[in-house]
N, CA, C and O atoms as a DFTB+ gen file, in Angstrom:
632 C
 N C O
     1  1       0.854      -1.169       0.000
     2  2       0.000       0.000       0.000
     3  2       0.896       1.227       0.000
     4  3       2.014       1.264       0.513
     5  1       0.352       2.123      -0.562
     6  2       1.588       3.395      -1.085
     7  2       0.647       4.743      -1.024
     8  3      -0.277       5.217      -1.686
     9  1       1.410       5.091       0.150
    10  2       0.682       6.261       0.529
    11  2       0.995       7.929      -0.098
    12  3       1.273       8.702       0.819
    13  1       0.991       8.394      -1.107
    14  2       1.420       9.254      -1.902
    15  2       0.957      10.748      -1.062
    16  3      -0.094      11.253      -0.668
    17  1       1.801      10.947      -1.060
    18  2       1.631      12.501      -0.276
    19  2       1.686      12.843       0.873
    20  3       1.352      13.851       1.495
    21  1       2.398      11.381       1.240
    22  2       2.435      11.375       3.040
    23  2       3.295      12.786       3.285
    24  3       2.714      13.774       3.733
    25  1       4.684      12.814       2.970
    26  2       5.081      13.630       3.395
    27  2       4.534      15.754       3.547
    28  3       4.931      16.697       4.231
    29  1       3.670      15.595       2.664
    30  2       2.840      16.730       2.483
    31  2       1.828      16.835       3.624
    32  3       1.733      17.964       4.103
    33  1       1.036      15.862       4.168
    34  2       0.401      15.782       4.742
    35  2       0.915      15.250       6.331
    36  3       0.074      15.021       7.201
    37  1       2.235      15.104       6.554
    38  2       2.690      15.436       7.960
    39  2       2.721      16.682       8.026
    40  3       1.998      17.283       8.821
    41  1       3.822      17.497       6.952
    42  2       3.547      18.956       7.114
    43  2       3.266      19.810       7.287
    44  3       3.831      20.819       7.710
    45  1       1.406      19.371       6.710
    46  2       0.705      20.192       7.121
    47  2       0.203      20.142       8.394
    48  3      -0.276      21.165       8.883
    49  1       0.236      19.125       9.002
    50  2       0.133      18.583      10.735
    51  2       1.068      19.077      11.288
    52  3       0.744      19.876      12.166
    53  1       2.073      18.942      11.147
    54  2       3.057      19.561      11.626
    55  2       3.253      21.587      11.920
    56  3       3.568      22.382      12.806
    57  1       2.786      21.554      10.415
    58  2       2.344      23.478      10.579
    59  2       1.507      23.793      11.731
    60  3       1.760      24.454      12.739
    61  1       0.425      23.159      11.351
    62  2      -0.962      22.984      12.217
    63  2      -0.815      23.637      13.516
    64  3      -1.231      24.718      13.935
    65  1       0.196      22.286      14.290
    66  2       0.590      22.631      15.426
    67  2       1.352      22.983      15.656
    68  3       1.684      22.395      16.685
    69  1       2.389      24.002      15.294
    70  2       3.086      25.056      15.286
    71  2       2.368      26.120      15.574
    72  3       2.562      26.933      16.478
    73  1       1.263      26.086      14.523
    74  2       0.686      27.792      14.528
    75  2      -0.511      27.535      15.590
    76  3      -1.232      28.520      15.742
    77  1      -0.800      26.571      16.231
    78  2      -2.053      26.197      17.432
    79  2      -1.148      26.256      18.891
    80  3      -1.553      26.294      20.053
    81  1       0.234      26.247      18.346
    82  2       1.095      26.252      19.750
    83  2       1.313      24.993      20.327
    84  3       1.402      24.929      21.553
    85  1       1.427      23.856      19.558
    86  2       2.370      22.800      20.151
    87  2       3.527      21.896      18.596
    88  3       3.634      22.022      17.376
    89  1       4.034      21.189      19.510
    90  2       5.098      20.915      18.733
    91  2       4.814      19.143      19.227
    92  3       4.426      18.516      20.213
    93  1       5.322      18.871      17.750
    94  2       5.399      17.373      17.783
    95  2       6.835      16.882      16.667
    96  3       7.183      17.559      15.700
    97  1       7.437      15.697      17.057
    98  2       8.188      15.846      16.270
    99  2       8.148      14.104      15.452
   100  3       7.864      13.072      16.060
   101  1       8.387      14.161      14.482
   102  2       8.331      13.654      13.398
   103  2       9.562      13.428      12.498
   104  3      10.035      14.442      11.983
   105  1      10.125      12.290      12.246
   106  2      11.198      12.058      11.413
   107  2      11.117      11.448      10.509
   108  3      11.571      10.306      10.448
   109  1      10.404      12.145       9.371
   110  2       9.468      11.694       8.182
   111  2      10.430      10.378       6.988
   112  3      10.089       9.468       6.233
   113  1      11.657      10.975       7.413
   114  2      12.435       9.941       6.881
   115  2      12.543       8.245       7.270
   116  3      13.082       7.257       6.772
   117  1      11.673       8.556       8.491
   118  2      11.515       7.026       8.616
   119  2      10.307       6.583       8.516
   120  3      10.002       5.626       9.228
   121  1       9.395       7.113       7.687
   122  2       8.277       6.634       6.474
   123  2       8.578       6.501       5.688
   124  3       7.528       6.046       5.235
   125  1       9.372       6.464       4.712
   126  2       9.211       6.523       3.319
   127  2       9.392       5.086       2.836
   128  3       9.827       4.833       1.712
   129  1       9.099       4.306       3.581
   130  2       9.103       2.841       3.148
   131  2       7.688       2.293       3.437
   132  3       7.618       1.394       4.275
   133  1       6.738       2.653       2.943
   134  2       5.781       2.138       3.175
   135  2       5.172       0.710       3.707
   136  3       4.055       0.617       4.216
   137  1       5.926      -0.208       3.546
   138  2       6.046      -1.590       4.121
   139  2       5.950      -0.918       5.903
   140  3       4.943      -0.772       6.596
   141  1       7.492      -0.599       6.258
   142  2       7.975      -0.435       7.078
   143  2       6.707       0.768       7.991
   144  3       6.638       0.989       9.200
   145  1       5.890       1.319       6.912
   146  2       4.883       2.427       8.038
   147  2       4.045       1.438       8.557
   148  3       3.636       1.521       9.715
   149  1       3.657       0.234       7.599
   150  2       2.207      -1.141       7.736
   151  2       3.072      -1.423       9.015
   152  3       2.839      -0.870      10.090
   153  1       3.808      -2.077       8.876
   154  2       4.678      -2.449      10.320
   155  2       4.477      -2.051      11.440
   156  3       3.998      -2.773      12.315
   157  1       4.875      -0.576      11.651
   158  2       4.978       0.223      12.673
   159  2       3.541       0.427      13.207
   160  3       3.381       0.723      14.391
   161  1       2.213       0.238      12.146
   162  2       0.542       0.818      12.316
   163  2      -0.219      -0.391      12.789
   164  3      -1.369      -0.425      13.226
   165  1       0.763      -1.522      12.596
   166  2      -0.156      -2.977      12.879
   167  2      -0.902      -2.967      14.041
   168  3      -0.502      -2.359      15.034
   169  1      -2.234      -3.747      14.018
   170  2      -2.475      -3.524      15.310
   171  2      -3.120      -4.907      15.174
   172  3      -3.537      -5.370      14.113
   173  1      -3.167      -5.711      16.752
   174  2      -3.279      -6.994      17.158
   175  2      -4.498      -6.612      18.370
   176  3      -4.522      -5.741      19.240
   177  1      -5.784      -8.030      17.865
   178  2      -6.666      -7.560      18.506
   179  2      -6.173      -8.213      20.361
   180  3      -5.538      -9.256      20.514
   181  1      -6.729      -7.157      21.761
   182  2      -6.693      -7.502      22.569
   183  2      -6.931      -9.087      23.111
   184  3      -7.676      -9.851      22.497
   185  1      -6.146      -9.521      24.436
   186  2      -6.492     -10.323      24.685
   187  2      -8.273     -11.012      25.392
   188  3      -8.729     -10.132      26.122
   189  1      -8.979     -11.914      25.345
   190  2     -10.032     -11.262      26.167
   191  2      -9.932     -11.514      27.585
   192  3      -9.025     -12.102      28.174
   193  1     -11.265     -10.853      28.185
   194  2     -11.055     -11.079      29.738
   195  2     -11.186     -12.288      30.497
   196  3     -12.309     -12.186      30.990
   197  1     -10.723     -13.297      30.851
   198  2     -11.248     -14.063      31.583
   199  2     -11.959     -13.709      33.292
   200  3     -11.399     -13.277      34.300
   201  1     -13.511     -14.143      33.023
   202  2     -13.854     -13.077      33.778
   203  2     -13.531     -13.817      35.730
   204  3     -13.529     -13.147      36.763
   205  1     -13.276     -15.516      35.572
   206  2     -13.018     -16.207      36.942
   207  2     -11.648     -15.653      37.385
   208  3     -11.046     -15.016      36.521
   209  1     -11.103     -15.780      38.494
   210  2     -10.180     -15.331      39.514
   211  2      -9.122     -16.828      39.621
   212  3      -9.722     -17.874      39.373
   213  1      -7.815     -16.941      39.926
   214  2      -7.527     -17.611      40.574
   215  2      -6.829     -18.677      39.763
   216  3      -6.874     -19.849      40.136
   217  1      -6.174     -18.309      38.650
   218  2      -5.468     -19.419      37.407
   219  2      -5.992     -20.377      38.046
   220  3      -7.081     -20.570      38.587
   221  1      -4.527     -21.273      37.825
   222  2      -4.696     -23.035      37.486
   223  2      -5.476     -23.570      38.786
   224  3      -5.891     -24.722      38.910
   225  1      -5.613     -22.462      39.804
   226  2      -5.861     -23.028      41.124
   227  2      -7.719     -23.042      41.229
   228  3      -8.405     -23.515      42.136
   229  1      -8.054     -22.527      40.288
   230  2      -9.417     -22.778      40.367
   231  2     -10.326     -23.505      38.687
   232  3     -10.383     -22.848      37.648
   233  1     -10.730     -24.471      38.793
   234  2     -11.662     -24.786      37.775
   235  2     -11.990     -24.027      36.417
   236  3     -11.542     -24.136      35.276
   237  1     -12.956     -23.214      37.001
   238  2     -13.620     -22.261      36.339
   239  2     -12.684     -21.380      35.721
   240  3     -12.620     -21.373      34.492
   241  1     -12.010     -20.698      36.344
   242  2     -10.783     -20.059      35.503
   243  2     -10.370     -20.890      34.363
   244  3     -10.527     -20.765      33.149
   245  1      -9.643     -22.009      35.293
   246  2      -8.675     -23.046      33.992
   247  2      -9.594     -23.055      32.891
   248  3      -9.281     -22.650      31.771
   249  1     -10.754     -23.523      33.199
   250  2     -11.773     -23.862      31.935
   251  2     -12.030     -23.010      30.719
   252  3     -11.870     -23.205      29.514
   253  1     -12.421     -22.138      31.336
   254  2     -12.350     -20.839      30.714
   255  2     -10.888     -20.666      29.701
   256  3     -10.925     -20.926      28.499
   257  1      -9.974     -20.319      30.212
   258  2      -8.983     -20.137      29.782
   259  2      -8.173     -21.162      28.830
   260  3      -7.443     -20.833      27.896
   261  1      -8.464     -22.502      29.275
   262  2      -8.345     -23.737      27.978
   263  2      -9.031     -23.139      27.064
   264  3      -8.461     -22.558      26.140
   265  1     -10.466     -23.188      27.184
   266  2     -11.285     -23.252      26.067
   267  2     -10.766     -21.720      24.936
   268  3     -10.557     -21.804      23.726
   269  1     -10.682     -20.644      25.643
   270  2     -10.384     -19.547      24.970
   271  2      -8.727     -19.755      24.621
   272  3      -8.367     -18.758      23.995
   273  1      -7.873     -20.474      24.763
   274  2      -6.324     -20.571      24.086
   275  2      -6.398     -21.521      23.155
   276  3      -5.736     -21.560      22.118
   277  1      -7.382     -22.466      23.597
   278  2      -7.579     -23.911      22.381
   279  2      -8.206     -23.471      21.097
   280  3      -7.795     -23.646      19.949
   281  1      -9.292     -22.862      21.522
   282  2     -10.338     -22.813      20.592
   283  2     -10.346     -21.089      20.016
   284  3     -10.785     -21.038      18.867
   285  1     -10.046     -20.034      20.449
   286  2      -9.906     -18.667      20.772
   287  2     -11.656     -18.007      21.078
   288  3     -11.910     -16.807      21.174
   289  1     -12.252     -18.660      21.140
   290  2     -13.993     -18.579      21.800
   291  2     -13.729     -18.204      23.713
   292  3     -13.522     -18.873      24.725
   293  1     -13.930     -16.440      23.291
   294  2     -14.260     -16.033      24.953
   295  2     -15.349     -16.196      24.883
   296  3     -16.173     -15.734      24.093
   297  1     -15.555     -17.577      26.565
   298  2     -16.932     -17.629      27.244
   299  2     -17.568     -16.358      27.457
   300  3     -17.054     -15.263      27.231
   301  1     -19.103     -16.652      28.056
   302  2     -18.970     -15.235      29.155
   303  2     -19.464     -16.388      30.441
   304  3     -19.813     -17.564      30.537
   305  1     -19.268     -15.369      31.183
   306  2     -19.111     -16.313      33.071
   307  2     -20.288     -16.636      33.178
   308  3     -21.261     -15.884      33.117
   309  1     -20.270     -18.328      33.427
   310  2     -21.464     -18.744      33.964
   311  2     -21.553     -19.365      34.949
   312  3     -22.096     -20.456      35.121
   313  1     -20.770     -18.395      36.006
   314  2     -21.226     -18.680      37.518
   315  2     -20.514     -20.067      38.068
   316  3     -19.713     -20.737      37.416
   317  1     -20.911     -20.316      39.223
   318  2     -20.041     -21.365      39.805
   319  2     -20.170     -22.794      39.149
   320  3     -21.263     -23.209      38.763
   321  1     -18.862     -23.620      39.026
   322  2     -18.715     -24.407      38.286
   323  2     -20.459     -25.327      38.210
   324  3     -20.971     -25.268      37.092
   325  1     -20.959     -25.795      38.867
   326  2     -22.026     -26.615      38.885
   327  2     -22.885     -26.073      38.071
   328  3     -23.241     -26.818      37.158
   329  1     -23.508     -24.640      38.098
   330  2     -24.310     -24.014      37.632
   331  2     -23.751     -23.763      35.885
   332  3     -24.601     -23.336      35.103
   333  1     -22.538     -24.005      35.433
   334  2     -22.247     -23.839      33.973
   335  2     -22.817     -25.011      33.133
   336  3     -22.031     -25.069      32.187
   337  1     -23.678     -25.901      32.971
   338  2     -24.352     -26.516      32.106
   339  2     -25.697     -25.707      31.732
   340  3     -26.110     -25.324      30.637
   341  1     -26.227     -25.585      33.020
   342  2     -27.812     -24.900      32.806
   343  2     -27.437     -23.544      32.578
   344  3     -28.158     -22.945      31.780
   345  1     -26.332     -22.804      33.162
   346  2     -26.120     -21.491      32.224
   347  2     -26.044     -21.142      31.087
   348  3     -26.626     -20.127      30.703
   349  1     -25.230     -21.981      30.194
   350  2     -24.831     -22.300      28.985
   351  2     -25.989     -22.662      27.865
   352  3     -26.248     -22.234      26.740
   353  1     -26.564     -23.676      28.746
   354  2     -28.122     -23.395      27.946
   355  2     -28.470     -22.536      27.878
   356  3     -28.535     -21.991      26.776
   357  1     -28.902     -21.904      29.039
   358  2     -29.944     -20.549      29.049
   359  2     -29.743     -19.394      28.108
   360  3     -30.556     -18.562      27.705
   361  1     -28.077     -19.589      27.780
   362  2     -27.354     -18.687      26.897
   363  2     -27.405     -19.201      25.763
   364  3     -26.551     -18.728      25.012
   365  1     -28.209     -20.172      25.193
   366  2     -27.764     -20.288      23.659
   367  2     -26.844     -21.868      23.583
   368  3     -27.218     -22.818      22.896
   369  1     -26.158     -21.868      24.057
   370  2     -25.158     -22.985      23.828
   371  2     -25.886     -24.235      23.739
   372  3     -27.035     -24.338      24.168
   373  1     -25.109     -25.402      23.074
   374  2     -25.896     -26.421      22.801
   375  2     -25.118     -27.327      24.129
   376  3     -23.903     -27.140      24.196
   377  1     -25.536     -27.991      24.858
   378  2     -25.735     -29.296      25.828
   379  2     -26.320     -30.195      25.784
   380  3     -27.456     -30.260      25.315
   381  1     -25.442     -31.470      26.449
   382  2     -25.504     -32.250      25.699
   383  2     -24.852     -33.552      27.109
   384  3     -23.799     -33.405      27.729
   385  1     -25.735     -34.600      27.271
   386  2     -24.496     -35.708      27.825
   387  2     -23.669     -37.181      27.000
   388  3     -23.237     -38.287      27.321
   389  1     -23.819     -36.266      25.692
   390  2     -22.652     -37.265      24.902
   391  2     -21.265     -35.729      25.108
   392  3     -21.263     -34.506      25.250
   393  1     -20.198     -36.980      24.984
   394  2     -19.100     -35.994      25.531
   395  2     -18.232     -35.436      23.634
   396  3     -18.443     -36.227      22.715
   397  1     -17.715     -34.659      23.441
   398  2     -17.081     -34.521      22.254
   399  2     -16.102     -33.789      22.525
   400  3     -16.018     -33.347      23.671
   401  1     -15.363     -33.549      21.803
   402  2     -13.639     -33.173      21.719
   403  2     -14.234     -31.308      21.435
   404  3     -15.029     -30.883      20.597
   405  1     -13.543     -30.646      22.392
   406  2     -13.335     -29.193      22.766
   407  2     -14.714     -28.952      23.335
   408  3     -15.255     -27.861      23.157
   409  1     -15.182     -29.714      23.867
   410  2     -16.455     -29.548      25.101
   411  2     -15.880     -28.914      26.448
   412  3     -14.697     -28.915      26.788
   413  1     -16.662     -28.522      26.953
   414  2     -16.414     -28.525      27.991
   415  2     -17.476     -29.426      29.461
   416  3     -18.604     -29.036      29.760
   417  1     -16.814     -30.541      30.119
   418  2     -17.303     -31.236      31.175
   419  2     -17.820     -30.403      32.557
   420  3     -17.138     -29.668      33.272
   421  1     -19.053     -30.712      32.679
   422  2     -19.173     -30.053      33.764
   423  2     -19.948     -31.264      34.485
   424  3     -20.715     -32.057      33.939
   425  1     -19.445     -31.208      36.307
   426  2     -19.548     -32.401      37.021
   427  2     -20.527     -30.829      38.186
   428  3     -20.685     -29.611      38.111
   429  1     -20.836     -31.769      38.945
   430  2     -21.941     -30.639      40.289
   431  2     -21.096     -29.744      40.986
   432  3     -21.477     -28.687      41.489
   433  1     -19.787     -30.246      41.009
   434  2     -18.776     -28.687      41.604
   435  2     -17.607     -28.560      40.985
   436  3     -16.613     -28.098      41.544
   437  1     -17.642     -29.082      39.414
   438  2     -15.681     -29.077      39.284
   439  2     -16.386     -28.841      37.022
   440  3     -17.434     -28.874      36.377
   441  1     -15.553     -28.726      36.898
   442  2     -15.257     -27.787      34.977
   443  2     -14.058     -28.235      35.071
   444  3     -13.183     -28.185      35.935
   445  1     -14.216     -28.968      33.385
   446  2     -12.615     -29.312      32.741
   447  2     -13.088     -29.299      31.551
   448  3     -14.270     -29.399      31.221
   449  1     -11.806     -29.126      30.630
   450  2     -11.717     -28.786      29.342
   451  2     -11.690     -30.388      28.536
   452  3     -10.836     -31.173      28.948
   453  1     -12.322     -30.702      27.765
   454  2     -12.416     -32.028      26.789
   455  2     -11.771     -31.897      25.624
   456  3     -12.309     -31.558      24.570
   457  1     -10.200     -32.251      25.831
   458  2      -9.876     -32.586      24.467
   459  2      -9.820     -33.354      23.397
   460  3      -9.492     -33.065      22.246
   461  1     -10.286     -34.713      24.021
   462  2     -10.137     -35.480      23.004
   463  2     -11.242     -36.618      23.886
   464  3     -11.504     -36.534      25.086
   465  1     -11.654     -37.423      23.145
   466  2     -12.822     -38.397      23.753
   467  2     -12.075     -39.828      22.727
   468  3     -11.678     -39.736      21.565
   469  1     -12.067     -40.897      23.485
   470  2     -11.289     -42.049      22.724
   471  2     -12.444     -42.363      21.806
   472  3     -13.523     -41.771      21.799
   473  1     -12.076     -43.391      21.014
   474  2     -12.418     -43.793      19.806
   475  2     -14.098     -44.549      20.298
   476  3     -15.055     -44.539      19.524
   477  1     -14.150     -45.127      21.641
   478  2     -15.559     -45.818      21.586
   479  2     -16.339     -44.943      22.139
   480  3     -17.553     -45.131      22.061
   481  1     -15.906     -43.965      22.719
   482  2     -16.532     -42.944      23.248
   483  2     -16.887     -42.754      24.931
   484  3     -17.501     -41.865      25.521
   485  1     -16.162     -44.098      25.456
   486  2     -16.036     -43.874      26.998
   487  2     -15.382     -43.245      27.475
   488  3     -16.031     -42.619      28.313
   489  1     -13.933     -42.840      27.495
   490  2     -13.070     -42.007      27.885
   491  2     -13.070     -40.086      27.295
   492  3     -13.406     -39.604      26.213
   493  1     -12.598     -39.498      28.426
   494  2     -12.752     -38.359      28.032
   495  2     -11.450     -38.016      28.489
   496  3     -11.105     -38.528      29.555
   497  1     -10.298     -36.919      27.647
   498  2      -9.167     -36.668      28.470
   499  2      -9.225     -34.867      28.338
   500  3      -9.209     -34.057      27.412
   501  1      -9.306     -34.806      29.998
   502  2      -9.582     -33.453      30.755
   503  2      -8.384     -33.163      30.258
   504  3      -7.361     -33.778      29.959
   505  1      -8.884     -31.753      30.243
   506  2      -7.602     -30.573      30.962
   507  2      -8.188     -29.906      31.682
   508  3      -9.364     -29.667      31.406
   509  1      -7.521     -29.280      33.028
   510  2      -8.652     -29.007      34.316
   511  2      -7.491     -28.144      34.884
   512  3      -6.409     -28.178      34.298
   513  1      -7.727     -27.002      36.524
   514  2      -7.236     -26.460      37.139
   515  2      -8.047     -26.997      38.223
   516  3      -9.124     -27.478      37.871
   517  1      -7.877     -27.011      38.976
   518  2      -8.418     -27.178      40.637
   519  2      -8.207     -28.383      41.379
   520  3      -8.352     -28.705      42.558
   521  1      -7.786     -29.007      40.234
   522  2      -7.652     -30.392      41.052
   523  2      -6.457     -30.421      41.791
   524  3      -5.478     -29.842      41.319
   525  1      -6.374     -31.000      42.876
   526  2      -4.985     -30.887      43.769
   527  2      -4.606     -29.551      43.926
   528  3      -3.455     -29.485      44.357
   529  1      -5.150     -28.412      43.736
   530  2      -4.210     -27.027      44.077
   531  2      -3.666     -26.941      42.519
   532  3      -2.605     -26.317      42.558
   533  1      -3.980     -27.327      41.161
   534  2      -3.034     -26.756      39.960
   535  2      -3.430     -27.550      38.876
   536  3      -4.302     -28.418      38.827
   537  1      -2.492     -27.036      37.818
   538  2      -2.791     -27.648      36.880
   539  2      -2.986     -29.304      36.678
   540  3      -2.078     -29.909      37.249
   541  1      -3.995     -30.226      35.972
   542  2      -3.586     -31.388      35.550
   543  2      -4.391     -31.852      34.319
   544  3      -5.279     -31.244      33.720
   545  1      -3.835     -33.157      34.067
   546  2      -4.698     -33.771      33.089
   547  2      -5.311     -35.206      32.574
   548  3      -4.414     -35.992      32.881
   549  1      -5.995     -35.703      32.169
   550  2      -5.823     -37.092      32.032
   551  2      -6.942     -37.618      31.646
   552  3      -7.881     -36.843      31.467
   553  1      -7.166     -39.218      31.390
   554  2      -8.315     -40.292      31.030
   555  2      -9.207     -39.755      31.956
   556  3      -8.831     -39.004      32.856
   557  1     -10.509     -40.134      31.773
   558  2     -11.439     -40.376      32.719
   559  2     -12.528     -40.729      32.324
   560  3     -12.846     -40.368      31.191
   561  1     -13.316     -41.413      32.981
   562  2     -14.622     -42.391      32.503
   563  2     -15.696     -41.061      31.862
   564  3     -15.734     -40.054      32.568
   565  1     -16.278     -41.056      30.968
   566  2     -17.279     -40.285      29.736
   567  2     -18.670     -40.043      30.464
   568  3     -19.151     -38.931      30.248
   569  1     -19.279     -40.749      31.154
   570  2     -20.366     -41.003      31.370
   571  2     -20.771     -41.362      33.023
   572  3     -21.917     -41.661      33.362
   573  1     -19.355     -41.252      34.179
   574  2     -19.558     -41.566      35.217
   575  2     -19.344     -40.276      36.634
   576  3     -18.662     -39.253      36.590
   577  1     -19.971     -40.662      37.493
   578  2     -19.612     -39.830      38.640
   579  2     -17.771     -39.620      38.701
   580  3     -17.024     -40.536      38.358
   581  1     -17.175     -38.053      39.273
   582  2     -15.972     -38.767      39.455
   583  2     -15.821     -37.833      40.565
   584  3     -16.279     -36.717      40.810
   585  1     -14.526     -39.165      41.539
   586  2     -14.878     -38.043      43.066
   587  2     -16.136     -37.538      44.016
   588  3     -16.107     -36.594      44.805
   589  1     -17.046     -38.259      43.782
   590  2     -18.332     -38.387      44.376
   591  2     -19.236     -37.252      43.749
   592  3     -20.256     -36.764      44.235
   593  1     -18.562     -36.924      42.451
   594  2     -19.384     -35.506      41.802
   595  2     -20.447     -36.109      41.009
   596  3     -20.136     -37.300      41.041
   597  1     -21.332     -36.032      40.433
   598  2     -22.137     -36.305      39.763
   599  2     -22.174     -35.651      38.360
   600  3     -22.249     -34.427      38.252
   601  1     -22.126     -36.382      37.405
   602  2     -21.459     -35.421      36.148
   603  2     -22.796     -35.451      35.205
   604  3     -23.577     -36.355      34.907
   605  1     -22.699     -33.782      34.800
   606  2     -23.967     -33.046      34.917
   607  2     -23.980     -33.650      33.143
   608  3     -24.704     -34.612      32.890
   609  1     -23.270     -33.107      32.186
   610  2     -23.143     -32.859      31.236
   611  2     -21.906     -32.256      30.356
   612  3     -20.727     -32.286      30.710
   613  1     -22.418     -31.693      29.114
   614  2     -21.085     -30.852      28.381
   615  2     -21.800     -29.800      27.531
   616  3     -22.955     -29.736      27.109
   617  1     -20.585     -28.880      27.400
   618  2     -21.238     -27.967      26.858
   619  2     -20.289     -27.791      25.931
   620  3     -19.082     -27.581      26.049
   621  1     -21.207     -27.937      24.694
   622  2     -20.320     -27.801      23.120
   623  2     -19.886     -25.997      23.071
   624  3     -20.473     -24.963      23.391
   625  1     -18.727     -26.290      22.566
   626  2     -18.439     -24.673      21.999
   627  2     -18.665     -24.595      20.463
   628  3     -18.903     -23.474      20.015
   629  1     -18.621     -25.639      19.602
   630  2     -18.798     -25.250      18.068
   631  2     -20.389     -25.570      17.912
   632  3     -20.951     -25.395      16.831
């Protein structure tokens, strides 16, 4: 892209505020490569908010934050881990208790991220925060209580 007349048109910015009483300074010589101005003008959209507290050390965070680095889909907060199936509905989202790959698992007090579901469809392998105080990950039964939780459902992101 080739911006023709740039240098005319700092100038006159430059006059501008001269004769308005401020000064800015400008070293027009390091435009004249137009590549090099795209460069310098790029702009990268923000990160979003994750709106839970408490990284790897809490669920809901981790979850959140898998799903939005895996997938780049910011949730919006649906409240304490138990309550994110029926939130998620209420919002639109599709739920569901067949499990699928970039779901998210939700059990009556705990959220983990579903990356991959094995081939017969019993296994589900979490990625989760809260468990033990931090990050972890691993197999786990598709369709069963785990830890005396009662596992609610999933909530598709695509």
């Amino acid at each position: 892209m080739k911006f023709k007349g740039f240098r005319k048109v700092m100038n006159a910015i430059l006059t501008a505020g001269i004769l308005m009483g401020t000064t800015t300074t400008v070293q027009a010589e390091e435009w004249d490569d137009p590549q090099e101005w795209e460069a310098e003008t790029s702009w990268e959209a923000p990160q979003a908010y994750n709106p839970y507290w408490g990284g790897y050390g809490n669920c809901t965070w981790s979850a959140w934050q898998i799903a939005y680095e895996t997938t780049g889909i910011a949730l919006p907060a649906f409240g304490r881990a138990g309550s994110w199936l029926n939130s998620a509905a209420s919002m639109g989202y599709y739920v569901s208790s067949v499990p699928v790959e970039n779901s998210i698992v939700v059990w009556s007090n705990h959220v983990g991220y579903v990356s991959a579901v094995s081939e017969d469809g019993s296994m589900i392998y979490v990625r989760e925060g809260g468990y033990c105080g931090g990050y972890h990950e691993g197999w786990f039964p598709a369709y069963y209580p785990r830890s005396w939780q009662a596992l609610y459902g999933y909530i598709y992101l695509y």
